[in-house]
RODO-2510 file (C-alpha; in nm, 4 decimals, decimal comma):
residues 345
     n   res          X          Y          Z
     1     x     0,0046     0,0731    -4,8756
     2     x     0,2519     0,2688    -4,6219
     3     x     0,0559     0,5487    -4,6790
     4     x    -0,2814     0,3982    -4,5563
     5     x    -0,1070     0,2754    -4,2414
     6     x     0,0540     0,5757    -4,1305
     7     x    -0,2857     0,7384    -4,1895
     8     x    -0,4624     0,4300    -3,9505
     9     x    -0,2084     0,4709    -3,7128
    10     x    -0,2875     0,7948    -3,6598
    11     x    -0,6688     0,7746    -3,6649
    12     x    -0,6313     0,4444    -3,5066
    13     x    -0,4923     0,1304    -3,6695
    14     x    -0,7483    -0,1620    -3,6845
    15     x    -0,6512    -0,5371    -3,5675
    16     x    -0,7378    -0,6174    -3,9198
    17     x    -0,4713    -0,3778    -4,0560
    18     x    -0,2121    -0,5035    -3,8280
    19     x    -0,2818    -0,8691    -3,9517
    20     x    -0,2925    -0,7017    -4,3137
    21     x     0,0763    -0,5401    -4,2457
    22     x     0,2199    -0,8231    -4,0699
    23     x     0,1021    -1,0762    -4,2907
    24     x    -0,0941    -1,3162    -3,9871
    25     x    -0,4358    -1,3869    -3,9096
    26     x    -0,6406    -1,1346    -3,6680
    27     x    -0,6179    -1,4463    -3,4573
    28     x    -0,2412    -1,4206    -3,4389
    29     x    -0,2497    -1,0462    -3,3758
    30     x    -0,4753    -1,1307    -3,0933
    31     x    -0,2479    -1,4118    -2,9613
    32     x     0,0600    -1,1281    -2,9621
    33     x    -0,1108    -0,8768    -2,7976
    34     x    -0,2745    -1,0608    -2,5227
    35     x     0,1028    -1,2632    -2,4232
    36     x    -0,0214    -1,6139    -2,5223
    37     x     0,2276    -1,8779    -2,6246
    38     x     0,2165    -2,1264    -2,9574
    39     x     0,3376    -1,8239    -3,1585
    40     x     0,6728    -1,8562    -3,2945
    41     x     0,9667    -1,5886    -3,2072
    42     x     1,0071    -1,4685    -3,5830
    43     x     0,6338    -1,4056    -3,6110
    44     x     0,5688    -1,2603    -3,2718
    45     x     0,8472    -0,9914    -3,3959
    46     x     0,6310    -0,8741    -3,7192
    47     x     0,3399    -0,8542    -3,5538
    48     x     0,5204    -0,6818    -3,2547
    49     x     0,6730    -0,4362    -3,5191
    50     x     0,3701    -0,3989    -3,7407
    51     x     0,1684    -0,2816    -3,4126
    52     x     0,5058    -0,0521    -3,3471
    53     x     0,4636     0,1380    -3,7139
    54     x     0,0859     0,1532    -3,7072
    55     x     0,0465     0,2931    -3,3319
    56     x    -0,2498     0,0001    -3,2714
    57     x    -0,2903     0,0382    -2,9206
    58     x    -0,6034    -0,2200    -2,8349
    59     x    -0,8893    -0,0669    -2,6051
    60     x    -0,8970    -0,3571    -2,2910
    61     x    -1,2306    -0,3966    -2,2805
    62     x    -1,1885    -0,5034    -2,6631
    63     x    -0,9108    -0,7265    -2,5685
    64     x    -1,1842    -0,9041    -2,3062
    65     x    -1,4263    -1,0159    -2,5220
    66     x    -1,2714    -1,3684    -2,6477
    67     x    -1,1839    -1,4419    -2,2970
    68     x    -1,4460    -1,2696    -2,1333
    69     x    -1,1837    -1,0399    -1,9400
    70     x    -1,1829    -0,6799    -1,9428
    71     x    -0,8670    -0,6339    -1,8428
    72     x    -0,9160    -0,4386    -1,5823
    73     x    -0,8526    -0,3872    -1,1814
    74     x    -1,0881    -0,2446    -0,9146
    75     x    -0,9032    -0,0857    -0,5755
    76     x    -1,1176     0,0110    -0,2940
    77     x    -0,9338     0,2318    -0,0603
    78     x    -1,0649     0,4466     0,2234
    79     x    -0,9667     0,8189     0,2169
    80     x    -0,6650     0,8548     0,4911
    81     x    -0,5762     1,0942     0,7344
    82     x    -0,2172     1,1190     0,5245
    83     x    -0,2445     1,1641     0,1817
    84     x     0,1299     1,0590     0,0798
    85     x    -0,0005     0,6986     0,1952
    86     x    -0,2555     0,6541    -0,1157
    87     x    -0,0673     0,8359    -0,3535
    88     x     0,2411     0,5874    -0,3305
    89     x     0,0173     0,3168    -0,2882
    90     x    -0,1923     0,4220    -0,6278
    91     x     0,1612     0,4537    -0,7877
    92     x     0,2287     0,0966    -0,7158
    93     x    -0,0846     0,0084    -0,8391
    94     x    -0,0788     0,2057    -1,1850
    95     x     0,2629     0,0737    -1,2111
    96     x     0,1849    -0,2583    -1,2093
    97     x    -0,1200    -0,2215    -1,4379
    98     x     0,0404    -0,0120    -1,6968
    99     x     0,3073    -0,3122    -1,7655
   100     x     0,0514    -0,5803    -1,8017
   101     x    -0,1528    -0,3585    -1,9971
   102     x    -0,4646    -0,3474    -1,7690
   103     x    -0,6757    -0,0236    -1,6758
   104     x    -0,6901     0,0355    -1,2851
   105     x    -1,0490     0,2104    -1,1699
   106     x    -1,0554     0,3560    -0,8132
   107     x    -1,3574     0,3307    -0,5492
   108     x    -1,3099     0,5387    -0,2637
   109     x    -1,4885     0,4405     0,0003
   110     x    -1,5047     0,4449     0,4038
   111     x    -1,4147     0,1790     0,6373
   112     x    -1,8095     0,1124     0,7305
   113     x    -1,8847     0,0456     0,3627
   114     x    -2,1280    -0,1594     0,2604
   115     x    -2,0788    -0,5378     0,1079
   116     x    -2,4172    -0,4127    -0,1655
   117     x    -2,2129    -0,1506    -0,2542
   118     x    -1,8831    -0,3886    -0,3366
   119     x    -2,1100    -0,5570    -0,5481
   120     x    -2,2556    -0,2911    -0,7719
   121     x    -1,9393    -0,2155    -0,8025
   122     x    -1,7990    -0,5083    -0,9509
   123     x    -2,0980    -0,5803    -1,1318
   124     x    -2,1279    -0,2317    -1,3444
   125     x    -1,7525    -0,2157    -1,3943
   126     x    -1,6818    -0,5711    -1,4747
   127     x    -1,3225    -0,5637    -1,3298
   128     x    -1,1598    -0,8723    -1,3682
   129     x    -1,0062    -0,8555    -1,0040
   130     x    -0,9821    -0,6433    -0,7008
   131     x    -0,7116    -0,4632    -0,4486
   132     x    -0,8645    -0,4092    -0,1062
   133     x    -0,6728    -0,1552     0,1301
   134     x    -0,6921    -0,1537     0,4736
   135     x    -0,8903    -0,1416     0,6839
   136     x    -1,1422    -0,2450     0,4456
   137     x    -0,9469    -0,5512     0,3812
   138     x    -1,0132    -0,7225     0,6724
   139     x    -1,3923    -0,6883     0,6254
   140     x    -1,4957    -1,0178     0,6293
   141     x    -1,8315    -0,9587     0,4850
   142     x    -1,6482    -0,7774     0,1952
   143     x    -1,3953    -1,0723     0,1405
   144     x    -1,6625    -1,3636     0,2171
   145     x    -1,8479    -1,1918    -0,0939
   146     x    -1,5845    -1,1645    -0,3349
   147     x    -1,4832    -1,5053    -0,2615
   148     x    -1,8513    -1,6679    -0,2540
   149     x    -1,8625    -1,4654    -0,6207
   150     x    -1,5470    -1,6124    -0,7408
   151     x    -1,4278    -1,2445    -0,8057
   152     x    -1,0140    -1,2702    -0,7161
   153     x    -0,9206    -0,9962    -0,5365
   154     x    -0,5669    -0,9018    -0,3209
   155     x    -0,5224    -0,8108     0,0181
   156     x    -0,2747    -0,4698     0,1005
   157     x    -0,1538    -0,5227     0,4271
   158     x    -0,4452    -0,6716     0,6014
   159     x    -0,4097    -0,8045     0,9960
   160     x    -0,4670    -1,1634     0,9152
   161     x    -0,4004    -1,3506     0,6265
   162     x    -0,5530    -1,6845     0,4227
   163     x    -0,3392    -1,9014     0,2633
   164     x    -0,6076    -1,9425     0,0126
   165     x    -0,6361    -1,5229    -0,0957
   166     x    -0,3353    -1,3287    -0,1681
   167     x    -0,1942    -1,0792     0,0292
   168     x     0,0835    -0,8406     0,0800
   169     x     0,1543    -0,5985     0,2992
   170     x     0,4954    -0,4768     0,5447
   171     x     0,6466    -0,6517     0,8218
   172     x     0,4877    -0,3848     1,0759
   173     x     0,5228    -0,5982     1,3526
   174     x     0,9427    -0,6211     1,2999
   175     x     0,9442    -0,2955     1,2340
   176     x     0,8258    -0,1490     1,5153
   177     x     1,0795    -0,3989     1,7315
   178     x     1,3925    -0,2603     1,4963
   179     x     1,2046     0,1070     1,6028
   180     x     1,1664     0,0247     1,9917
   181     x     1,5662    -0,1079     1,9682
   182     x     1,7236     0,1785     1,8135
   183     x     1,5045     0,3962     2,1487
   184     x     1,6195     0,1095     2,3820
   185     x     1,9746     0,1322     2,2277
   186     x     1,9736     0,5616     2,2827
   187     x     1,9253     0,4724     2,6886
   188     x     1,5419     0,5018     2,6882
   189     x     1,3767     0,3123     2,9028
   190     x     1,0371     0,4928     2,9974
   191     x     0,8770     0,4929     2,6430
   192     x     0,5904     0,6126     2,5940
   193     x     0,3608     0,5211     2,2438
   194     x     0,0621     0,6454     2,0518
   195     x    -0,1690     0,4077     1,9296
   196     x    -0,2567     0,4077     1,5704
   197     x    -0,6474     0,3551     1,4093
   198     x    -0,7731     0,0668     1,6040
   199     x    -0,9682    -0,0361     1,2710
   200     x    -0,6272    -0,0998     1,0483
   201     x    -0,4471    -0,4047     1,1297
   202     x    -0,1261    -0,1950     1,1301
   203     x    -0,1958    -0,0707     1,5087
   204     x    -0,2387    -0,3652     1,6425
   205     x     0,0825    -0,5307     1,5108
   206     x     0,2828    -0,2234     1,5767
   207     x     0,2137    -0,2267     1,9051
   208     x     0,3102    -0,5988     1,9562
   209     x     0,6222    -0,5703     1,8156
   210     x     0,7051    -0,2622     2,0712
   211     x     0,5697    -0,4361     2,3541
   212     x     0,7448    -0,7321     2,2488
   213     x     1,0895    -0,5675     2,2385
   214     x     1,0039    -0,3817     2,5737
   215     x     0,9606    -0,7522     2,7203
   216     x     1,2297    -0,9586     2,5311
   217     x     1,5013    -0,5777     2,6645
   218     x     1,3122    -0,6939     3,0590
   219     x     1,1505    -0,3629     3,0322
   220     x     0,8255    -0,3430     3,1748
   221     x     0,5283    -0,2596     2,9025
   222     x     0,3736     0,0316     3,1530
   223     x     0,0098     0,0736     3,0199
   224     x     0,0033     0,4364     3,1041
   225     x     0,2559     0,4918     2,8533
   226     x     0,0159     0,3489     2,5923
   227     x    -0,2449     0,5926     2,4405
   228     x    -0,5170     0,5385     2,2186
   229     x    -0,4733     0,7487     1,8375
   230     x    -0,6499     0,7327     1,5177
   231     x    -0,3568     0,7876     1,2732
   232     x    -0,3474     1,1476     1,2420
   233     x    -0,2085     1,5019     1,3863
   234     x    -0,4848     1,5407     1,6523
   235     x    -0,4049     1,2365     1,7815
   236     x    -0,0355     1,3662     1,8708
   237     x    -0,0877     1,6314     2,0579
   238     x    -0,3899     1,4379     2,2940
   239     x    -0,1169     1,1275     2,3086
   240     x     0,1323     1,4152     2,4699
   241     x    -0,0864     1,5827     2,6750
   242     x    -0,2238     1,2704     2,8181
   243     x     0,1328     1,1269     2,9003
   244     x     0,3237     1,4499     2,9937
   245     x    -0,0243     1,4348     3,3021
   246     x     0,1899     1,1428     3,4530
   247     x     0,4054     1,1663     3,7830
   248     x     0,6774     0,9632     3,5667
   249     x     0,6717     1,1249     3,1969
   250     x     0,8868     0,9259     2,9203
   251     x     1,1539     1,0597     2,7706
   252     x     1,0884     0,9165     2,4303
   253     x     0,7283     0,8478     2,2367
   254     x     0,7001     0,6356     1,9498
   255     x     0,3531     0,7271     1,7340
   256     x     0,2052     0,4807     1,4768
   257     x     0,2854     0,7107     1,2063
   258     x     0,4540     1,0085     1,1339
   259     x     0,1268     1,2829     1,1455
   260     x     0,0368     1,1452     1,4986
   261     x     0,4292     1,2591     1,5867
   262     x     0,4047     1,5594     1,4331
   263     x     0,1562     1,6336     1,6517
   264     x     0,3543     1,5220     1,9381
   265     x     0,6292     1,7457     1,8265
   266     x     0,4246     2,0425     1,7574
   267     x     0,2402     2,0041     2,0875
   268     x     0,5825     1,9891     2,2826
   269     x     0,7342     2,2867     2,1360
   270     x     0,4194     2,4917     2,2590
   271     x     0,4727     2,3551     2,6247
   272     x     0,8331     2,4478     2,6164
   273     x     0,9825     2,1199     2,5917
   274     x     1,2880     2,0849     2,4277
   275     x     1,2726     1,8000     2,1329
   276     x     1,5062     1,6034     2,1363
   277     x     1,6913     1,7139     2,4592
   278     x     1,3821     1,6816     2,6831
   279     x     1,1868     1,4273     2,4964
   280     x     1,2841     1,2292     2,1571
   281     x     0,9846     1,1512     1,9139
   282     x     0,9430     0,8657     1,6609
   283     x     0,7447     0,8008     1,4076
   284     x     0,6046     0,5248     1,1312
   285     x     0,5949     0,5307     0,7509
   286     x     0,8475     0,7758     0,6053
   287     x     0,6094     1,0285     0,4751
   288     x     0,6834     1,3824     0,3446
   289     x     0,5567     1,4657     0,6894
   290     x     0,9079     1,3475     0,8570
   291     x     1,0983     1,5668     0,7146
   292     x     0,8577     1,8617     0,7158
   293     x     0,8810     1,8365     1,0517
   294     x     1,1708     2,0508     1,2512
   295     x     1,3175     1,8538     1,4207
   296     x     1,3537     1,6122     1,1191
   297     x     1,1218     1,2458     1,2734
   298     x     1,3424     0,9502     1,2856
   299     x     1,0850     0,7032     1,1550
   300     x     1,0571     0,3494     0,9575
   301     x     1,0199     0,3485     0,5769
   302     x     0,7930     0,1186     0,4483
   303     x     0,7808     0,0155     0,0607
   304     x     0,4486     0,1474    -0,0269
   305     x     0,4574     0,1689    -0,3970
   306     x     0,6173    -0,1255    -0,4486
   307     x     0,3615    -0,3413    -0,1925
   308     x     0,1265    -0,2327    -0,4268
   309     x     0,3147    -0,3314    -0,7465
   310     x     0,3222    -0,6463    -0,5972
   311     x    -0,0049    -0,7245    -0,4882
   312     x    -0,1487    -0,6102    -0,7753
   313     x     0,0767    -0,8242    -0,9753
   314     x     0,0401    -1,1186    -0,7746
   315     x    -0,3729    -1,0655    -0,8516
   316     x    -0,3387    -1,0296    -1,2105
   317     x    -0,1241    -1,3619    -1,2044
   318     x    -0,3995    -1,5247    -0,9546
   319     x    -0,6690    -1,4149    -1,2726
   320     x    -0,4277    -1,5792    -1,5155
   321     x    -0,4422    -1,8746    -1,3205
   322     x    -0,1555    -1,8661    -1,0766
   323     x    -0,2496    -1,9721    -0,6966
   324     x    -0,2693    -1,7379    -0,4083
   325     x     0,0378    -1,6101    -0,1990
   326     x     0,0981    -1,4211     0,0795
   327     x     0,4294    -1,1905     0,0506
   328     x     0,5711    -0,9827     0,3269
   329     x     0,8022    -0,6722     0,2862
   330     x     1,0815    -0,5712     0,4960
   331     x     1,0653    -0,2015     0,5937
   332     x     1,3780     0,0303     0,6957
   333     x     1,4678     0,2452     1,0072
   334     x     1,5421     0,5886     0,8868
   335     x     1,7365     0,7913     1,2113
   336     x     1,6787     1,1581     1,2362
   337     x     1,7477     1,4177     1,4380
   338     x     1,4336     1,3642     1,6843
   339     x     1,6084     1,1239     1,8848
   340     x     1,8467     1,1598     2,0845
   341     x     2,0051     1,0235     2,4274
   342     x     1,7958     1,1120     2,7000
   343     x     1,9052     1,4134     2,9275
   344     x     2,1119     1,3044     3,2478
   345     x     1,9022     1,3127     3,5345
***
């Protein structure tokens, strides 16, 4: 008998010859494995150990059929400008589905996607749930859909939330206040900053909580300091040019992430100017970027991977059952050497 089992664990125990080993019912097994209650502590260990010895490892979609689950998450995400971004963010997301034993299958998409295409892709995959990204998870179309199809799905850091979808995502807006403070508290006063991706919710609330800070400090928000960006290095090196064109030029720039300042950084050094002594530079996010960058970006960490733990967890619980919440993370300023006082006049 021990020899059969170590020979199905290794070809690939069977439910039945778990039961068999443990001394349950398939049912039980079944019960164990999928994290139900009304099976008692003693029993729940031999079945726990019997699926140890024989390596039984059950295939989701398997697990599904009583239930009609397949254990499984969908995440859209649009391809970004900074690849560190979806990498944590799929870490999170893996994370979270490798401890609750579901399979996570990616959809990359763009922004502009269409709602037909969110459908097919539920429908052929059969995912029990799905993590929308942003920008695409502010699509209403996209949401109204998976909502009118009762198909749960989790918002990652969309601009508005519902009380009756979950949703988490970073405090961006306090954030970028705690970023504009530590610039007001260096003696900075004409600030200048680089709009991020006007589709991603992000932007928008990043630039509140700047403008905000300006106002709440009695600093005027001058609009000419205020340049549009799409999120990426291009965008860094426009944002400079068009602000060092002024008759007043800032001594500081805060971008919406940390490629945009790069490209304010790079862009400085080939006009000569002296970072941080003739103009500090800020960035968002924390990404390999800021400290591939010379000077090293002072910037604001945000919790990627573990937003997406979260929200993912949050939607597997919302699957089980659990109602909808809306979480917020805290995010942390990281000070580098690309700030500085500005020069004495």
């Amino acid at each position: 008998m021990e020899e059969r089992g170590a020979t199905a664990g290794r070809r690939g125990a069977t439910i039945r010859e778990v039961a068999h080993r443990a001394g349950v019912s398939i049912k039980t097994v079944s019960r164990v494995v999928n994290n139900e209650p009304n099976v008692r502590p003693e029993t729940r260990k031999r079945v726990q150990k019997a699926v140890s010895d024989l390596d039984y490892e059950p295939l989701p979609a398997a697990r599904g059929l009583a239930g009609r689950r397949t254990f499984s998450i969908g995440l859209l995400y649009e391809n970004p400008h900074e690849f560190s971004y979806i990498h944590r963010l799929l870490e999170g997301a893996y994370a979270a589905c490798e401890a609750t034993g579901h399979a996570l299958l990616l959809r990359p998409c763009t922004a502009e996607v269409a709602p037909s295409t969110v459908r097919q892709f539920v429908r052929q995959t059969r995912v029990d749930g799905v993590l929308l990204t942003a920008p695409i998870a502010d699509r209403s179309d996209v949401t109204s859909l998976l909502a009118e199809s009762g198909v749960a799905f989790a918002q990652i850091s969309p601009r508005a939330t519902n009380p009756e979808w979950t949703s988490v995502g970073p405090d961006d807006a306090a954030a970028s206040r705690a970023l504009t403070e530590h610039v007001l508290g260096l003696g900075h006063r004409r600030i200048g900053f680089i709009k991020g991706d006007p589709k991603h919710g992000a932007s928008h609330k990043r630039l509140a909580g700047h403008v905000n800070c300006l106002h709440d400090h009695g600093v005027e928000a001058d609009p000419t300091l205020i340049v549009e960006g799409n999120f990426d290095f291009d965008s860094g090196r426009r944002g400079l040019a068009a602000l060092w064109q002024l008759s007043a030029r800032p001594t500081a720039v805060i971008a919406c992430n940390d490629d945009t300042a790069a490209g304010v950084v790079v862009a400085a050094h080939e006009r000569g100017i002296r970072v941080p002594g003739m103009l500090s530079v800020a960035g968002f996010d924390d990404s390999p970027t800021a400290t591939h960058t010379w000077p090293a970006l002072t910037t604001v960490r945000q919790p990627i991977a573990a937003i997406a733990f979260r929200a993912t967890e949050l939607l597997i619980a919302n699957i089980g059952g659990e109602p909808a919440r809306q979480e917020t993370f805290d995010c942390d300023l990281v000070a580098r050497t690309s700030m500085a006082r500005p020069d004495p006049e």
